[in-house]
N, C-alpha and C positions, 0 to 999 in steps of 0.2 A: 537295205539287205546286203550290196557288196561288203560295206565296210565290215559289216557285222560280221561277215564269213570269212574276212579276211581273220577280224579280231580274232577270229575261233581259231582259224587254222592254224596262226604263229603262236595260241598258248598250246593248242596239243603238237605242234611240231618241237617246242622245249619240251612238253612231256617225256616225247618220245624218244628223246637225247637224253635226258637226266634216267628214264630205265633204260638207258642202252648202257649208259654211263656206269651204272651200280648193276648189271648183269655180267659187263667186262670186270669189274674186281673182283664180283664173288668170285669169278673160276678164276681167277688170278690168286688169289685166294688159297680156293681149294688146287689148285697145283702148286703152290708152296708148302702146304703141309702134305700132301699126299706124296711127294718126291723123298726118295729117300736118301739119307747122307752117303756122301761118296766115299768118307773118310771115318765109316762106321767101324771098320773091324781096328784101326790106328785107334779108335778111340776106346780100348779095352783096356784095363789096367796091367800091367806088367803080370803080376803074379797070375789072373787067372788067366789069360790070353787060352793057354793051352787048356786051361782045367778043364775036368769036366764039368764040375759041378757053375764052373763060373759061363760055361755052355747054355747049362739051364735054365741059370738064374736070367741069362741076354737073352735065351728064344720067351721064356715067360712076359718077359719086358716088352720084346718085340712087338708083341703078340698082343698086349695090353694097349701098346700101341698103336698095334693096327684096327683093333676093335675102336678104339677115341676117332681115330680118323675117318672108320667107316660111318660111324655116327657122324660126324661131322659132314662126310659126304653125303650122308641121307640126307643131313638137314638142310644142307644148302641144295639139294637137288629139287625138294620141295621147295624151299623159296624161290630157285628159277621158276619152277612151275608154274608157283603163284603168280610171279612176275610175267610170266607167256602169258598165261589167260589173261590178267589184266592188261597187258599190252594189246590182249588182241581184241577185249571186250571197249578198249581205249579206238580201237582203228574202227571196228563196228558203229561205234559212238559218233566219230565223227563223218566217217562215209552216210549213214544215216541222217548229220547236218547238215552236208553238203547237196544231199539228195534232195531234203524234200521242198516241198512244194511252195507257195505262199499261196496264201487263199484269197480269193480274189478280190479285189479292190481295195486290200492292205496290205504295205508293203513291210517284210519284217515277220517274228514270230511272234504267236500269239498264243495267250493260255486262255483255257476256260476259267468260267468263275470259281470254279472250286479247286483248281491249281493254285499251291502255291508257287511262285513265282523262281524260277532256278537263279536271275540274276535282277540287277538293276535293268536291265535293256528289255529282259522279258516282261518286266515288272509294270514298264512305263507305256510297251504296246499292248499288254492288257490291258491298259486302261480307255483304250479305243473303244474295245467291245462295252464300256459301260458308258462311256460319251455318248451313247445315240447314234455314232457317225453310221453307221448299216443298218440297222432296224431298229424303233423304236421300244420305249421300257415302259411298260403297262403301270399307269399312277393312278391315285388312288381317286383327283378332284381337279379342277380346271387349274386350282391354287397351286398345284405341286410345280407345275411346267415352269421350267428356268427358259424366260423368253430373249430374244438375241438383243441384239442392237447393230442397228444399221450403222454404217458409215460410208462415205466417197472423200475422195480424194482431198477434200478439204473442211470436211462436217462430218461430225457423228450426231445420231438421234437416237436419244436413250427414253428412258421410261423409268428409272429410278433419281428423279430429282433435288425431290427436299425441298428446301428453302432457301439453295445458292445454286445450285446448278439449273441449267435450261434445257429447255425441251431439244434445241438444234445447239451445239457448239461447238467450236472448232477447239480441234485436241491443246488444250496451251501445256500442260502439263507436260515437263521432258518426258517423265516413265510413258505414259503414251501415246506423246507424239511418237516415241522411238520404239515402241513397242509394234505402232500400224507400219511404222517407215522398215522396220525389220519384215513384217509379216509381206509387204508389197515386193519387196524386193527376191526375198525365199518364193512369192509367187513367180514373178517376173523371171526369176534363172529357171525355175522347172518347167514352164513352158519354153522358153527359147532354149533350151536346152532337154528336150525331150527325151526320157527313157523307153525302153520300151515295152515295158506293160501300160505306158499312157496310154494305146492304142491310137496316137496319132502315126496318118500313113505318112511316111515321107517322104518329103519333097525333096527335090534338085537343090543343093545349097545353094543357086542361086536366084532360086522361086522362093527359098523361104524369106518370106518376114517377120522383120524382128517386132516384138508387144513392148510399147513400151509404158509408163505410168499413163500417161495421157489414152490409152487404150480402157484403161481399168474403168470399168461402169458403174459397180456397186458393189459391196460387201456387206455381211456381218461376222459376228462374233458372240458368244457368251462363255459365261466362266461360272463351273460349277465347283464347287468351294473341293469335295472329296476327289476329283476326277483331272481335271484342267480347265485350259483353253481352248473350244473348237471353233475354226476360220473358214470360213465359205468365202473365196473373191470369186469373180467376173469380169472376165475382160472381150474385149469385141474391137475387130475394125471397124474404121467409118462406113457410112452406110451397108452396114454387111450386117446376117441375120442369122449369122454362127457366131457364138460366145464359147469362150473357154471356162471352163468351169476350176477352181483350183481348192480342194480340200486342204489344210493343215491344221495340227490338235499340237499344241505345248503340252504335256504331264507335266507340270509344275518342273520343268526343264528345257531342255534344246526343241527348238521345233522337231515336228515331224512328220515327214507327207505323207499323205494320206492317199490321194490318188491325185490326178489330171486327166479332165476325159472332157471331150468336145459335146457342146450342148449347140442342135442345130435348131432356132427357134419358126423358117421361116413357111414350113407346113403345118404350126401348130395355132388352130383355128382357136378361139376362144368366146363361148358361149354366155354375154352376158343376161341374166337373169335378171328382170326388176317387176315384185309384185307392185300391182297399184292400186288406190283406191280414191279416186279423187283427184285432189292436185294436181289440179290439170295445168295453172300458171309453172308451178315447178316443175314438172314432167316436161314443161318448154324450155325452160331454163336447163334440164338437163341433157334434151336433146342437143341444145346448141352446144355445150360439150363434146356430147358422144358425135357430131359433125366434127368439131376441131383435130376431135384425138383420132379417133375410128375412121371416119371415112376418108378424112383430107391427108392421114397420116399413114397411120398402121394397115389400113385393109384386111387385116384377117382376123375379123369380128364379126361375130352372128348374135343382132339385140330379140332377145325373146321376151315381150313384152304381158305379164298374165293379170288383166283388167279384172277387176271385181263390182259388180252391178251395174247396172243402166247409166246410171247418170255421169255425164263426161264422157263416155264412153266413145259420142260420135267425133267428139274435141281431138282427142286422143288417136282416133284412127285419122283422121286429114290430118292430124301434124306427121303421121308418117307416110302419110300418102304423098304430100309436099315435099317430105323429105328424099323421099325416094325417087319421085322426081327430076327435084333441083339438083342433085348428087349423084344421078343414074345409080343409086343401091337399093338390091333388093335382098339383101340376107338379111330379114327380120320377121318376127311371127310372132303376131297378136292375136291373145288367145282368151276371148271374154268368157267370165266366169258369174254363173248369177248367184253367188250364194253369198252369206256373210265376211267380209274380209278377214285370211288367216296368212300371217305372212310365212310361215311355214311349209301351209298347202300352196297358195300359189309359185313357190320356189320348187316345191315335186311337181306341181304341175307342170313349172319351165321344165322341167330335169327328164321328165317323159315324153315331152314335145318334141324332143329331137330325136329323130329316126334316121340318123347316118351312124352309127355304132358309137364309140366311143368321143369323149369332147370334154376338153378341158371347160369347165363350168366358172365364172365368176358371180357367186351371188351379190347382186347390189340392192342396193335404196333409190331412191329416185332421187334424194338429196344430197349422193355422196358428188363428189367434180374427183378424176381421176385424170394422170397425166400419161404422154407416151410410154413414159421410164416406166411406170408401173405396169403396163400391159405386158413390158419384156422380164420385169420382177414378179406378175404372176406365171407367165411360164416356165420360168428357171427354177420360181423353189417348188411346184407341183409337178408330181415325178409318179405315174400311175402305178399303182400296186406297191408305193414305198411311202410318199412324202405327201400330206396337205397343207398349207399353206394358208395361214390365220395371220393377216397383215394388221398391226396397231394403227387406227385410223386417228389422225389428227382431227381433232374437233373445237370445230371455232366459238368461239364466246357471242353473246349476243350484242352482233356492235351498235346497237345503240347506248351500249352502256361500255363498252371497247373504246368507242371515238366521242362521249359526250352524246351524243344525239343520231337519231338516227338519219337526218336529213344531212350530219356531217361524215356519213359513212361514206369512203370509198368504192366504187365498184367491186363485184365480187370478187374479179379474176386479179384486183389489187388486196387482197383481202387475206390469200395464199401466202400466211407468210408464217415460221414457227417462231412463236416470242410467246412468253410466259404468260403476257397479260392481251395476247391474241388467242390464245386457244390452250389445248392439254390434249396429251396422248391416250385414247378413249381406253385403253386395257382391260376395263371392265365387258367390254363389247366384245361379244365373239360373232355378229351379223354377216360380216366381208371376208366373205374366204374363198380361195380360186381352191378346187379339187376336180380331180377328173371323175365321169358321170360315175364309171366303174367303181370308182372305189363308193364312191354316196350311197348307190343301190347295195352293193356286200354290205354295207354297214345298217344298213336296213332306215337310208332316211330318216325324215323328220318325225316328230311322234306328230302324228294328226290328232290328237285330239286336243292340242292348245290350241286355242284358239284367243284373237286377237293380239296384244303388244309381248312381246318378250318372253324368257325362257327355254319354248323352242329349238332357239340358234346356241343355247349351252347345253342341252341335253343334248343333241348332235356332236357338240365340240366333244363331250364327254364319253361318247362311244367312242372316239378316235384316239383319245387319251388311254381308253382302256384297251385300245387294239394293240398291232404289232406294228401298226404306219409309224412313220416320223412325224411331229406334229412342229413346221415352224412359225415362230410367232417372235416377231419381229414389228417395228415400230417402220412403217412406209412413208417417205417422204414426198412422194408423190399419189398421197390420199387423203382426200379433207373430207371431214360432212359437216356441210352448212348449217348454219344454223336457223333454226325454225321451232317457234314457238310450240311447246308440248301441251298437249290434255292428255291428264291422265282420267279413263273414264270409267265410272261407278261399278260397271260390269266387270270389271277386272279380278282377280284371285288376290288375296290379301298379298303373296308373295310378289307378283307379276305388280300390283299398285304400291307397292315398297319397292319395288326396282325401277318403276317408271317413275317416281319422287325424285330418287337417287340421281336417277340419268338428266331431271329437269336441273333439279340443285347443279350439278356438277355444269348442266350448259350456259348460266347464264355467264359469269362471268369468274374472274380469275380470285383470288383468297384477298387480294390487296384490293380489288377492287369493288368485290362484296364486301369488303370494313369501310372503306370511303362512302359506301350506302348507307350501313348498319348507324355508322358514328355520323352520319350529316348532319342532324341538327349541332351535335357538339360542335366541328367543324364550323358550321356557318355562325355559332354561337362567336365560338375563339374568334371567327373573322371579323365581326362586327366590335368586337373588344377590339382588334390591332387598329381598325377604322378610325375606332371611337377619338384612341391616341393618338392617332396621326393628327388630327382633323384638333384635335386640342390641345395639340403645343406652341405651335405661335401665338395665339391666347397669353398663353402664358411669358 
């Protein structure tokens, strides 16, 4: 906004030179002709001087004269006129750009959608208002959503692949390595060099400290083809539980900020949600997690546990009863439910169990493994009354067919890794999403009446899509779901038993490695031909 008001004020300050400029000629002008010659009566011809008649014929003349010049003076008198008003409708104009206001948490002028645009500059900050960056743009199907991609410091995780690209890779490409290393940097000076609608308070220049790359936590990005570039980073001190938050949007030009405002994460409690039905071995498996991450780490997690019928059930409460124990934690609430398992209802049933007023919510599975980083990735993009936050969960292959066998499978926690022929980015899945309780209840929750596997978690996604929220959807590097053999079972809806197909196809293993299945006997065919050769050339 300075420059911008600079740039305005030095074109209307030549304005108002070049009409001051063409105001002084006119009357310079009109007092050249309106003066009269000094050397008028010398210039009478000899014979009439005296006459009379040569009297009349000079006052006629005169007089003809003077009527051209009063017209003349009309006419320039109205052109100054013209020139006042617009000179003054010119100073109105720009006391009025000087004046007004910027609207909050964009910096710069802004037009609405059905403004056209007065310049290039106005042109590129309306294109903020269609980026999503303030309130979200009501789509038509889960399909429509341009979803981000992650990146740190040294890896981006995308979700449009193909057949060369990987799930995790490091920018090799100049246009984007140079493309993050510009966007880090335009972060890194607007924070340490704070404006002041950032709303950071400040400090004593010699309490401040400086951010530097090694600060930066996480970001993303996406690019929508009509619109731009828009940039979310993060940045945080060492063990500290305030992050800086850094908006920037490219319009297919110069960056441009957006805002900088301080995100403090370390009262914001996080209400993990897991229906269950059974699986009681893996419900241990994912305790011993939610121990590593939650209690030995983070501490501000509350596990709401919603059991579905008898059996397991007593399993289920001593692993937290033990747990609660061995770890002195008791922020968790186990809430048996005897009816048919719905994974829908028992996530409303989590979402009403909580009676402290509001609470950032993470719905999970009992088979997802989540990391510290991600507990502070769901607080930063779930922003109540604005933003939900629909994380892409990395989902792993079945490694017995990953590692040859499953006796040669590595431990889980070695298992964590993004390689193409380890896992795939679940993007079909909308199940994991951290929102706070408020906005789930305005949006009138789950449809209860699915009941068992799937669908549920995209008709929810789908009311958010159709609301005014922001919806981000992003690929998390710090989310897996393990993997575990699927039944898809007979009771399902034709729709709900074609998406649990889909979801079993896509878990077992990678495209390269479902053909070394498909074509094995060919394979062990060919191999036994290369054998056959070996083995009968010395023979020969």
């Amino acid at each position: 906004m300075p420059r911008r008001g600079l740039s305005l004020q030095g074109r209307f300050r030549w304005l108002f030179l070049g009409l001051f400029l063409l105001l002084v000629l006119l009357l310079f002008a009109y007092l050249l002709e309106c003066t009269p010659s000094a050397d008028a009566s010398l210039a009478l011809p000899p014979g009439i001087a005296g006459d009379t008649y040569g009297k009349e014929y000079y006052q006629g003349l005169l007089q003809e004269q003077e009527e051209r010049h009063l017209n003349r003076a009309a006419s320039l008198k109205r052109q100054i006129a013209q020139l006042k008003q617009e000179l003054q409708e010119m100073g109105e104009k720009l006391k009025l750009m000087q004046d007004k206001k910027e609207p909050p948490g964009v910096q710069g002028l802004t037009e609405t959608k059905d403004q056209e645009p007065g310049d290039l500059l106005e042109y590129l900050h309306s294109q903020i208002d269609k980026a999503e960056v303030n309130t979200g743009a009501r789509l038509p199907s889960e399909y429509a959503l341009v979803p981000f991609e992650s990146f740190t410091s040294s890896k981006v995780y995308q979700l449009e692949m193909g057949l060369t690209r990987h799930p995790e890779e490091k920018p090799v490409r100049k246009d984007r390595r140079d493309e993050l290393v510009e966007v880090m940097e335009a972060a890194l000076d607007i924070i340490n060099n704070p404006d002041e609608e950032d709303g950071v308070e400040e400090d004593m220049p010699m309490q401040r400290q400086t951010y530097t790359e090694g600060h930066f936590t996480e970001g993303m990005y996406r690019t929508e083809r009509d619109k731009g570039t828009l940039y979310e980073l993060f940045f945080a001190k060492e063990e500290s539980s305030s992050f800086r938050r850094v908006t920037l949007f490219r319009p297919f030009g110069p960056l441009m900020k957006v805002r900088s405002t301080s995100v403090e994460t370390s009262a914001m409690i996080i209400n993990i949600i897991v229906p269950l039905a059974g699986r009681v071995d893996t419900f241990s498996q994912f305790l011993h997690n939610f121990r590593e991450v939650c209690i030995q780490q983070d501490r501000r997690v509350h596990l709401t546990v919603v059991y579905f019928g008898p059996e397991g059930l007593q399993e289920v409460e001593s692993s937290l009863e033990k747990m609660s124990r061995e770890e002195s934690f008791s922020n968790y609430t186990l809430v048996p439910v005897d009816e048919e398992f719905s994974r829908g209802r028992g996530l409303d049933i989590g979402a009403h169990a909580w009676k402290k007023g509001d609470v950032l919510m993470f719905f999970c599975d009992v088979d997802i493994h989540f990391t510290l980083e991600f507990l502070n990735t769901c607080r930063l993009h779930a922003v109540p009354n604005k933003k939900v936050f629909y994380p892409v969960v990395f989902s792993l292959y079945n490694p017995a067919i990953v590692y040859g066998n499953a006796e040669l499978a590595p431990p889980a926690e070695l298992q964590l890794i993004h390689k193409k022929d380890a896992g795939f980015w679940r993007d079909f899945g909308f199940g994991m999403t951290c929102q706070y309780r408020s906005d789930f209840l305005n949006i009138g929750g789950f449809d209860l009446e699915v009941k068992g596997w799937g669908v549920e978690d995209v008709h929810l996604y789908r009311k958010y899509l159709r609301s005014e929220l922001i919806v981000i959807r992003t690929p998390v590097s710090g989310l897996f779901h393990l993997w575990h053999e699927k039944q898809c079972a007979d009771e399902l809806t034709p729709e709900q038993y074609r998406m649990c197909i889909q979801s079993k196809a896509m878990n077992e293993a990678s495209h390269s490695h479902l053909g070394m299945l498909v074509f094995r006997d060919e394979i062990e065919a060919h191999l036994r031909k290369q054998a056959y050769k070996t083995q009968s050339k010395p023979e020969d």
